[in-house]
C-alpha positions in Angstrom: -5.5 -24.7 -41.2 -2.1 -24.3 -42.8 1.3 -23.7 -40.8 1.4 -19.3 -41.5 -2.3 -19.4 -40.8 -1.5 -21.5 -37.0 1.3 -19.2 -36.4 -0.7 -16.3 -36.6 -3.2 -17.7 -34.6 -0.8 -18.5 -32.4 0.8 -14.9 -32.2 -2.5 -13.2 -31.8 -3.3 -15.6 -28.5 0.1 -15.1 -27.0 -0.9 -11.1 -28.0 -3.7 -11.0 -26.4 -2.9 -12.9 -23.0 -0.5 -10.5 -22.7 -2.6 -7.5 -22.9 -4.7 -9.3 -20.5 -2.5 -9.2 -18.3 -1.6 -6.0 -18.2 -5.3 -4.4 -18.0 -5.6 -7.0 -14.6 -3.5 -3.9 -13.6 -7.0 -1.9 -14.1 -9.8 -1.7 -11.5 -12.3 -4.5 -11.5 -15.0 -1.8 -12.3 -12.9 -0.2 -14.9 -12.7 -3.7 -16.8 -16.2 -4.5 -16.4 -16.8 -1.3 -18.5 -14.1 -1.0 -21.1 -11.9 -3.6 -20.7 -13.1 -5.4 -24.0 -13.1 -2.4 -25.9 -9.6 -1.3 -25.1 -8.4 -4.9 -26.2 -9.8 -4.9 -29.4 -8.3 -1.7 -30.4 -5.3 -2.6 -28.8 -5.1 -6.2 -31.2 -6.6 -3.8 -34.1 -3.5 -1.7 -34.1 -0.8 -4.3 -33.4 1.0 -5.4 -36.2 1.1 -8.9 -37.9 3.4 -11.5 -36.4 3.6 -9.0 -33.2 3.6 -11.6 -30.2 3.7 -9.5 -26.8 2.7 -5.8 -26.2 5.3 -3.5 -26.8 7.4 -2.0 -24.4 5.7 1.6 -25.2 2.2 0.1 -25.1 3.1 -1.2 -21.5 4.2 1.3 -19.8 0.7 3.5 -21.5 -1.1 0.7 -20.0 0.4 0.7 -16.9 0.4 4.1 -16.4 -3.6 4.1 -17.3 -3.9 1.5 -14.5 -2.0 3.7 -12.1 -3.9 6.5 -12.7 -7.3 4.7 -12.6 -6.1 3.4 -9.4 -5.2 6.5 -7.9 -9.1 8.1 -8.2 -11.6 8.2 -5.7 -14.1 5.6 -5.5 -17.5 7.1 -6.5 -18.9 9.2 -4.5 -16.2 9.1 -2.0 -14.9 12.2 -0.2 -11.2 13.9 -0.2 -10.7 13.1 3.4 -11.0 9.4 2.4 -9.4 9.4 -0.3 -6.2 11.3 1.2 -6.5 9.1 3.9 -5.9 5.8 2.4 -3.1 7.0 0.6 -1.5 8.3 3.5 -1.7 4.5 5.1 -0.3 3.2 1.7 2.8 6.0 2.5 2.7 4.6 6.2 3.2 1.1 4.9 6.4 2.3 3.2 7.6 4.2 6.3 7.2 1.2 8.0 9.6 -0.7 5.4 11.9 2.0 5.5 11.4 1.7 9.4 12.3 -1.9 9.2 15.6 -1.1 6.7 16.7 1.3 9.0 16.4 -0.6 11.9 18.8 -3.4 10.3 20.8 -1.0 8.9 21.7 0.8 12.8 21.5 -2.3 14.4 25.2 -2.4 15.1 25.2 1.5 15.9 22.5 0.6 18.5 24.4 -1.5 20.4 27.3 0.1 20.5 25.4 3.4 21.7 23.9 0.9 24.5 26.8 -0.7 25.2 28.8 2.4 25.8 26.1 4.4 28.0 24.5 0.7 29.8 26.0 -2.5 29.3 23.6 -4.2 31.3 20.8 -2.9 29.0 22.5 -4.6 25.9 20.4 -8.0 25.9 16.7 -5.7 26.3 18.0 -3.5 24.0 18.8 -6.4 21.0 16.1 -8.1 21.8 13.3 -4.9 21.5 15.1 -4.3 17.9 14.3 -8.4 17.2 10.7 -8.3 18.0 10.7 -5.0 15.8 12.5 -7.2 13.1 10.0 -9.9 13.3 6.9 -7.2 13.8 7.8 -5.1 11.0 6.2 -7.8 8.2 2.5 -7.9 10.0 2.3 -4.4 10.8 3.1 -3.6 7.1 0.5 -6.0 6.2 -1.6 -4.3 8.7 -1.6 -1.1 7.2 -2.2 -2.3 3.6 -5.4 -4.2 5.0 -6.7 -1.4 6.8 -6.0 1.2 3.9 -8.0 -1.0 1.6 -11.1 -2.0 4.1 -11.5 1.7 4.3 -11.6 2.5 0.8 -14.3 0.0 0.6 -16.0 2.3 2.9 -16.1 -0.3 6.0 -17.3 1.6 9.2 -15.8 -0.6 11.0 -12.3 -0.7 10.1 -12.5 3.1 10.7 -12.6 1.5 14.6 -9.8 -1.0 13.5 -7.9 2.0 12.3 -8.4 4.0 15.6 -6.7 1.0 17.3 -3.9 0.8 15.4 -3.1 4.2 16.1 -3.2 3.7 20.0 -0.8 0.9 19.4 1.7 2.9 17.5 1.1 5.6 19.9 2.1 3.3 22.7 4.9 1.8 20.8 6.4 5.6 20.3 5.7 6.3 24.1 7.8 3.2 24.9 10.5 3.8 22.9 10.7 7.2 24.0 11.0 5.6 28.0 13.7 3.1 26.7 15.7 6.4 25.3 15.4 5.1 21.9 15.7 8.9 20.8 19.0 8.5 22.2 20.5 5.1 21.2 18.5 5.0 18.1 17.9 8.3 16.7 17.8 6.9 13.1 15.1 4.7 14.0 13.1 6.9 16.4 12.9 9.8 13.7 11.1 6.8 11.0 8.8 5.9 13.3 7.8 9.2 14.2 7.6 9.6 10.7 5.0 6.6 10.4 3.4 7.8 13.5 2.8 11.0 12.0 1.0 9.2 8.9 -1.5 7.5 10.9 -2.0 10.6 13.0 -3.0 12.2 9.9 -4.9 9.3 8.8 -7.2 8.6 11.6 -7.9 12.5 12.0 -9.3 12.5 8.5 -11.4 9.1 8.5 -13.4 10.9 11.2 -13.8 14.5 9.8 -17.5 14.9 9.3 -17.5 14.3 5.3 -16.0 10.8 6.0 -18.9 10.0 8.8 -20.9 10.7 6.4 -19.2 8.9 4.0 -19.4 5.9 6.1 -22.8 6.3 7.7 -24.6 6.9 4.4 -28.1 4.9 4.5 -28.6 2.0 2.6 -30.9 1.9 -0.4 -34.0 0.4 -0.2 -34.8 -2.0 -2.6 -38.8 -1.8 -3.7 
């Protein structure tokens, strides 16, 4: 093989791994089924010597992806489907929980130093643990929201639990005046408590018990 031929093996491969990469955006399923098909037409239309997908034919991609990922599973109701995107908006309250709470900190104390000095150490040390919390419970809700769109019963049960706890966290908060000292940061949790409200109401309507409790086929 000469030199032009190698190079254009060689731009081809580099082509094609990185169209790859962007259909890994895509859903497993979604591959299985056309994933091959869109790469060929995809290295069919590209011109010679081209050696990374254009910046118009990643964003098409990616935007495919996006809205591939943003369907319903099959055969899975609304109320599912709502619901697991509200716990993907109630991970991102809780990062803008955790930004805000940074963000006031100083505000915070001040507020607590001025009304209770002798609160101030409590007080700075609640808004570490929330600091330190914020990371888990964010993972938290992005394992839950994707357990239940794999249709697990039982992380329906999870779900119900995390609720209670962010119930209980509001509740405390709410004894500790944090609606006072920390208005900011009381309104974005009530805000992400408000998500998962939402969230566990709809991943026990009737349609998503039935959803969840649908038999399993019997295999002759």
């Amino acid at each position: 093989m000469n030199e032009p031929e190698l190079h254009g093996v060689n731009d081809s491969a580099s082509l094609e791994r990185g169209y790859r990469r962007l259909l890994a955006c895509y859903p497993k399923a979604f591959r299985r089924e056309n994933g091959e098909e869109i790469l060929a037409v995809l290295m069919a239309c590209a011109p010679d010597g081209q050696t990374r997908p254009s910046l118009e034919a990643s964003i098409d991609l990616l935007k495919g992806a996006a809205r591939q990922r943003l369907r319903p599973r099959a055969g899975q109701p609304r109320s599912v489907f709502a619901a697991v995107r509200l716990m993907w908006a109630g991970a991102a309250a809780q990062l803008a929980l955790l930004i805000t709470i940074i963000v006031t900190a100083g505000a915070v104390k001040a507020a607590v130093l001025h009304a209770d000095p002798a609160a101030v150490p409590a007080a700075m040390t609640h808004i570490t643990v929330d600091k330190a919390g914020a990371p888990i419970v964010i993972a938290m809700w992005l394992a839950l929201a994707w357990t239940i769109n794999r249709g697990r019963d039982a992380a329906r049960f999870g779900f119900a639990s995390f609720f209670l706890l962010i119930t209980m966290s509001m509740i405390l908060s709410m004894a500790q005046g944090g609606a006072v000292y920390a208005p900011a940061d009381f309104i974005a949790g009530a805000v992400e408590w408000s998500f998962t409200l939402a969230a566990v109401v709809l991943i026990f309507l009737p349609a998503s018990n039935r959803y969840y409790r649908r038999e399993a086929p019997v295999l002759v």
